[in-house]
C-alpha positions in Angstrom: 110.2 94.4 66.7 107.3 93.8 64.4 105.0 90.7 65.6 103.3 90.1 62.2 101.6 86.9 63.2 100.1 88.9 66.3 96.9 91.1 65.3 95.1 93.4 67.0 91.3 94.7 67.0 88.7 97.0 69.4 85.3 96.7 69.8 83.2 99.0 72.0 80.0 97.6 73.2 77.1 100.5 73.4 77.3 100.7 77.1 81.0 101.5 76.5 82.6 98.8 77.4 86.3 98.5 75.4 87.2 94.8 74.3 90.4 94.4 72.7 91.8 90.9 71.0 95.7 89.9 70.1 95.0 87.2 68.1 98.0 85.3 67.7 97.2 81.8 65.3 99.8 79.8 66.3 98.8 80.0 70.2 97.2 77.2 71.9 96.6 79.3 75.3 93.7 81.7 75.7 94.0 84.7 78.3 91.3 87.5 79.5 92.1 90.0 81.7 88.8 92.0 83.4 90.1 95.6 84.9 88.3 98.2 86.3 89.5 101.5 87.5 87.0 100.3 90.8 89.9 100.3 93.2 91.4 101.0 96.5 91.0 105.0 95.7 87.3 104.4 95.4 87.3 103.1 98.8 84.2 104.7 100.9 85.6 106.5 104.4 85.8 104.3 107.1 85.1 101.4 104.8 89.1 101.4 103.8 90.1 97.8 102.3 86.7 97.3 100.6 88.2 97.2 97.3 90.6 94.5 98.3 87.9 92.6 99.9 85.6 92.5 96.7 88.4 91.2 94.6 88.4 88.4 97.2 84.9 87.8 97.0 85.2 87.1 93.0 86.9 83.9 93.8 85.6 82.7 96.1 82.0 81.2 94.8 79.2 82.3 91.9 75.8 81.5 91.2 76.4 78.1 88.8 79.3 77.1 92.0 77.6 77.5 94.7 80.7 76.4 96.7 84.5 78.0 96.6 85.7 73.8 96.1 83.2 73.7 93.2 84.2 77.0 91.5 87.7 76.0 91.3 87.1 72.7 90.5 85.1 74.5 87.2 88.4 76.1 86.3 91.0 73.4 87.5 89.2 70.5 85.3 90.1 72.2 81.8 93.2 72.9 83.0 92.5 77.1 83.7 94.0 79.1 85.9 92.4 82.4 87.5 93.1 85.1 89.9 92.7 88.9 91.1 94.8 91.9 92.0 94.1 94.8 93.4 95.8 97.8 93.2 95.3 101.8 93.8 93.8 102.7 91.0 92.7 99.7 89.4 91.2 95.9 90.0 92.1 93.2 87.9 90.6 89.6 87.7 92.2 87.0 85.2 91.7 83.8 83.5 93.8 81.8 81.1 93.7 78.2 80.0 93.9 76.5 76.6 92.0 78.4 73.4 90.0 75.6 72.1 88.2 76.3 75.9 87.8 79.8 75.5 84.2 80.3 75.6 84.1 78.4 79.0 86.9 80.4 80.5 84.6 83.5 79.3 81.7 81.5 81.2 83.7 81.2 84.6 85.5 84.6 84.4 81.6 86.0 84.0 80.7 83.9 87.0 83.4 85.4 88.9 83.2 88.6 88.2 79.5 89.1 87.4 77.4 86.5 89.2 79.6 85.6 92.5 77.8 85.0 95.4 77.7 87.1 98.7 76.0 85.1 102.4 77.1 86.0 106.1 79.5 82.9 105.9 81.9 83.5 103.2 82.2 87.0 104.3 83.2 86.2 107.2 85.3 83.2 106.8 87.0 85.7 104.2 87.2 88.6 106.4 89.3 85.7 108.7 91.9 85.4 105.6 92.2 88.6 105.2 93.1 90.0 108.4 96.0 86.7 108.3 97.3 88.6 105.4 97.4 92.1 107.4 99.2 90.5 110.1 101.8 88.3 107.9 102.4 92.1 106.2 103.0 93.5 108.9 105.1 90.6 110.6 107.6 91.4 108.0 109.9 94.9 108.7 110.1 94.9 105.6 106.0 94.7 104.5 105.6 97.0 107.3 107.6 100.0 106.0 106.2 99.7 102.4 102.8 100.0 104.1 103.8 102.6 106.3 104.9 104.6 103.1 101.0 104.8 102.2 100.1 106.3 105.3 103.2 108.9 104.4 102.7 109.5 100.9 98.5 109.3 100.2 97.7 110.9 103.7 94.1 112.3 103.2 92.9 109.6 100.7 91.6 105.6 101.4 94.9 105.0 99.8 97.4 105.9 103.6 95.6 102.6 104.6 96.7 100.0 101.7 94.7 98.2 99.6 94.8 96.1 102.6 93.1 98.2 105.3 93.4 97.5 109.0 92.1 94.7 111.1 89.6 97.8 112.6 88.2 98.7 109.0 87.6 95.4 108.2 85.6 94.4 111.1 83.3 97.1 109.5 82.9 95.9 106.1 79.5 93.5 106.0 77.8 92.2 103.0 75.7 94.8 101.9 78.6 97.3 101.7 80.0 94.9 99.3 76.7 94.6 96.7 76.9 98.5 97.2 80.5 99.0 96.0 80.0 96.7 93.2 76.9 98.0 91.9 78.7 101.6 92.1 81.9 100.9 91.0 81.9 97.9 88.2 80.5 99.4 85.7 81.0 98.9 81.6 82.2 102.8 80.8 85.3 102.5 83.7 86.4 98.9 82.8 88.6 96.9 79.6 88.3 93.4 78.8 91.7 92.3 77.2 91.1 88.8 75.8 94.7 87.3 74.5 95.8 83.5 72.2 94.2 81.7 69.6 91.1 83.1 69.0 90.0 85.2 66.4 88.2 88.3 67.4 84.7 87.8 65.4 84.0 84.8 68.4 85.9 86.9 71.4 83.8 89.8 70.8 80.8 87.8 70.6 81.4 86.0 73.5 82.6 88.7 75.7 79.7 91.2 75.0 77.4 87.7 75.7 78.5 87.4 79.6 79.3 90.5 79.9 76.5 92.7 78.7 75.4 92.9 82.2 77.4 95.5 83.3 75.9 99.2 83.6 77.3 102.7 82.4 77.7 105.6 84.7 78.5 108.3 82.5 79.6 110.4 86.2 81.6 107.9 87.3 84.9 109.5 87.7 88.5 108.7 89.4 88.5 110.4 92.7 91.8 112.8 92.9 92.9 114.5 95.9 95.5 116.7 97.0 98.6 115.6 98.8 101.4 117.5 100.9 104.5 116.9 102.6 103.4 117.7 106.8 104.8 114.6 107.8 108.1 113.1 105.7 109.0 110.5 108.6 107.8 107.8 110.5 110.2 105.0 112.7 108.4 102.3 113.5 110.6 100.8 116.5 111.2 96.4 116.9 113.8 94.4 118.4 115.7 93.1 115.6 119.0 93.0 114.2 117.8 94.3 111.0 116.4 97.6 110.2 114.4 97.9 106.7 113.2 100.9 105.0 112.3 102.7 101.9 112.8 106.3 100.5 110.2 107.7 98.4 110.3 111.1 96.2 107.1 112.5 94.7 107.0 113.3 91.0 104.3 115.0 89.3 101.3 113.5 87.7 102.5 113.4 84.4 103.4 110.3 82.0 105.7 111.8 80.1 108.1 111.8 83.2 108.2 108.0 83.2 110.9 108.2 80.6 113.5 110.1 82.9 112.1 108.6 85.9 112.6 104.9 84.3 116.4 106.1 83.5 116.8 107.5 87.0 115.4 104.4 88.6 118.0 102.3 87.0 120.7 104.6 87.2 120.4 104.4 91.1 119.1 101.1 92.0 118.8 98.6 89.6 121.4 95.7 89.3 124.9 95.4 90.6 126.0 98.1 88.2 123.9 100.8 89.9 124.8 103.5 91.8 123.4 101.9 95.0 124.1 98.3 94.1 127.9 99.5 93.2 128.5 101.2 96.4 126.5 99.8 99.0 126.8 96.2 97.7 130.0 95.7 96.0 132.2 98.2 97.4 130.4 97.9 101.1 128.6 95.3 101.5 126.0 97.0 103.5 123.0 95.1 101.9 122.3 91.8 100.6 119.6 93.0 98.3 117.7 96.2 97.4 114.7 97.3 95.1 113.3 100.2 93.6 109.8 101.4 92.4 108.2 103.9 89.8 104.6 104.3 90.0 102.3 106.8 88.4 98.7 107.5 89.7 96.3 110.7 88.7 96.9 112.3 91.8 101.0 111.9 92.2 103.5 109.5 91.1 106.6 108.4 93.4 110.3 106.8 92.8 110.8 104.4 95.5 114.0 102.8 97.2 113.7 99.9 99.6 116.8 98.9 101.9 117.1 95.8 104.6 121.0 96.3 106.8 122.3 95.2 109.8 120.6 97.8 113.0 124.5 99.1 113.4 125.1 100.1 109.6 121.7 102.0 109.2 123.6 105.6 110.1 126.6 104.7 106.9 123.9 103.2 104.3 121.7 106.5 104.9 125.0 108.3 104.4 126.3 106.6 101.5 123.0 106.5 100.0 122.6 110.5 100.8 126.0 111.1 98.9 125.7 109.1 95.9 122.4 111.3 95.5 124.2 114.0 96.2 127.1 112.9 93.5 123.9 112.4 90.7 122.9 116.0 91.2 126.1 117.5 91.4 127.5 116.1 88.2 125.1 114.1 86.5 125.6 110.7 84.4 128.0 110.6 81.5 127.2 108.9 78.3 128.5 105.5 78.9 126.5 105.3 81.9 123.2 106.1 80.4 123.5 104.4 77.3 124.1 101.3 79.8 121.0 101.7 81.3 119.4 102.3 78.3 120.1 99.1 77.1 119.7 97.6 80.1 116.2 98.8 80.2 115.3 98.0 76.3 116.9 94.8 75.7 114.7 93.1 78.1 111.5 95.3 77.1 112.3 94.4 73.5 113.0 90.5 74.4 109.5 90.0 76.3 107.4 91.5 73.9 107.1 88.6 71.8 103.7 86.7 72.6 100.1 87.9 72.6 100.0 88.0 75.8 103.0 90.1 76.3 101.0 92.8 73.9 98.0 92.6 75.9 99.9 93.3 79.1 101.5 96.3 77.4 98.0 98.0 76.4 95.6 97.1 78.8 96.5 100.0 80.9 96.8 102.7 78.4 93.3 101.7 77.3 91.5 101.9 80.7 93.2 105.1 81.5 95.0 107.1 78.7 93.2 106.0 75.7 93.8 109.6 73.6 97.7 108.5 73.8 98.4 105.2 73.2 101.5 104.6 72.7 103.2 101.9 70.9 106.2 99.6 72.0 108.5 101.1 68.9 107.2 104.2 70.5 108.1 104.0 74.0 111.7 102.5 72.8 112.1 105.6 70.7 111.5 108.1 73.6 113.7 106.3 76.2 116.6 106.4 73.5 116.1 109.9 73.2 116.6 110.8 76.7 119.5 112.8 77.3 122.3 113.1 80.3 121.3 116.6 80.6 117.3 116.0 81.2 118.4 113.3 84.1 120.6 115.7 85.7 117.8 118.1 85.3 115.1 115.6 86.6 117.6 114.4 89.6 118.0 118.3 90.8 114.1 119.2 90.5 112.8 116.1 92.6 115.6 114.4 94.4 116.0 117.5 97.0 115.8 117.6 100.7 112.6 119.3 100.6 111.1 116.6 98.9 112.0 112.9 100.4 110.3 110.7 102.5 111.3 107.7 104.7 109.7 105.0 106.7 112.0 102.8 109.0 111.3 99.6 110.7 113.6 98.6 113.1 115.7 99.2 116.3 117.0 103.0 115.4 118.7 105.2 118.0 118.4 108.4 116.1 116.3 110.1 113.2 118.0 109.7 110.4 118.1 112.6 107.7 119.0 112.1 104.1 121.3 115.4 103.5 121.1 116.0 99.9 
């Protein structure tokens, strides 16, 4: 799956800041990606949702657009686009518009992320959008368990609340928290700049260490960790609907290498109309519509999540169908058709969408801000999903899919617990 036309180079400013470049001469687009382990797990007690709040701040007005109409306006009249994301353990705010403009788009990410501008007014008029967004997540059963979740699986961290926070929390957040979090958080030696397109990486380097040779180094800085149990595994939120939603989650350890057999398993269970779920609970059943799965890997634990919407009076079968085909996986494992299946089904897409710069700047980004001793190559991570065998997902399945070990949120008019007998 060589991408000769696509090449790749790394610059480290002195303060530590990484840069990396896929230059790709044929492109006409430009991309840069700013990320920053500053995140929701940094978030200061009491002050939950701060994170997510910041990133909001970045768009909305800088020191050269004094206005949130005039900012945009910046980007929107060379045809950019830019936006943020926050996530648990890392921040993210992006640009991307056409190469021969890439040195503004530099500009206007800088402005964003390094000059934005704080008064009483847009924090509050932002504080107004973002509580909107806590009540539209939590409007929807199916918004509400996946928060819920948090509060189940990251007990005892900033994470329980969201990236979100609560209405309460937010009321708390002023201003000066904000200059705080940034000042202590954004910092050169906990952040990658991943600049993607047609331009060659003498100029991106230049440029980028230009705006952004503002940012400090900690050398302390560190990702917070903390320690996480199983005293609570269920919580039932009760509403009047005719639906019920909810998600079970299983912890894994904190360690990438599982992500192969965890990937497998994923797709083995959940993923498609060929799954193990989708198989019995859509096309033999038809006790869903539509279902979704999750693998996610932090520092402090990693999870494999399943979310479900049914009608209120099939909740008891799915939870028993779902309990049994679990059940079936531990008992006698996957057979080599099956796996090699999902193998493919995994790979062929992987392989397929690694094909433009932008895709390869995706793929590393992450692996440079956190595991930068292992990076790993595409040809790489194909090569260690084909090697999986039947007998390490059996193995995986029995370790972590047990009844001491599964968690479930439900939103949705329930007349019993339910209990996933495994």
């Amino acid at each position: 799956m060589s991408r000769t036309r696509i090449r790749f180079d790394r610059h480290v400013t002195p303060k530590g800041l990484k840069i990396l470049n896929f230059y790709d001469p044929d492109s006409k687009r430009a991309g840069i990606e700013f990320k920053t382990k500053a995140s929701t797990s940094n978030n200061p007690k009491g002050k939950e949702g701060i994170a997510h709040f910041t990133e909001h701040m970045l768009l909305k007005a800088s020191r050269d657009y004094p206005t949130e109409i005039e900012l945009n306006k910046a980007f929107e009249e060379i045809g950019a686009y830019h936006n943020a994301t926050t996530y648990p353990y890392s921040t993210v705010v992006y640009t991307k518009g056409g190469s021969v403009d890439f040195e503004r788009i530099a500009y206007l990410l800088k402005q964003s992320v390094g000059e934005f501008k704080l008064t009483k007014n847009f924090v509050n008029s932002e504080r107004k959008v973002i509580e909107k967004e806590i009540i539209r997540k939590f409007a929807d059963e199916s918004g509400e368990s996946y928060e819920l979740m948090n509060s189940l699986m990251f007990k005892g961290s900033p994470m329980q609340f969201g990236n979100l926070g609560t209405r309460e929390k937010l009321s708390k957040i002023g201003m000066a928290d904000i200059q705080s979090f940034v000042g202590n958080n954004y910092l050169a030696n906990n952040s990658v700049i991943s600049v993607w397109g047609g331009v060659e990486s003498k100029k991106v380097f230049k440029t980028i260490e230009k705006h952004f040779n503002y940012l400090n180094n900690d050398p302390k800085w560190e990702v917070p960790k903390f320690k996480f149990t199983r005293d609570k595994h269920l919580v039932i939120s009760k509403r009047d609907s005719d639906q019920v939603s909810f998600d079970i989650c299983f912890r894994l350890p904190n360690d990438i290498t599982q992500l192969y057999k965890t990937s497998l398993l994923k797709r083995i269970l959940s993923y498609g109309f060929t799954s193990r779920f989708g198989n019995r609970l859509r096309v033999k059943e038809s006790l869903v519509y539509g279902w979704n799965s999750d693998s996610v890997n932090g520092f402090d634990t990693a999870r494999l999540q399943f979310s479900f919407s049914t009608a209120k009076d099939k909740f008891p079968r799915i939870i028993k169908a779902i309990s049994e085909e679990i059940s079936l996986l531990r008992e006698k494992g996957v057979d080599k058709l099956e796996l090699e299946h999902k193998k493919s089904q995994l790979l062929k897409p992987f392989e397929w969408n690694m094909e433009t710069a932008g895709d390869y700047a995706s793929w590393y980004i992450d692996q440079e801000l956190f595991w930068p001793e292992d990076i790993e190559t595409p040809v790489e991570y194909m090569g260690r999903i084909k090697a999986v065998t039947a007998r390490q997902i059996i193995n995986h399945a029995r370790k972590y899919l047990t009844s001491d070990n599964w968690f479930m949120t439900v939103v949705g008019d329930v007349k019993s617990k339910p209990i996933l007998k495994i």
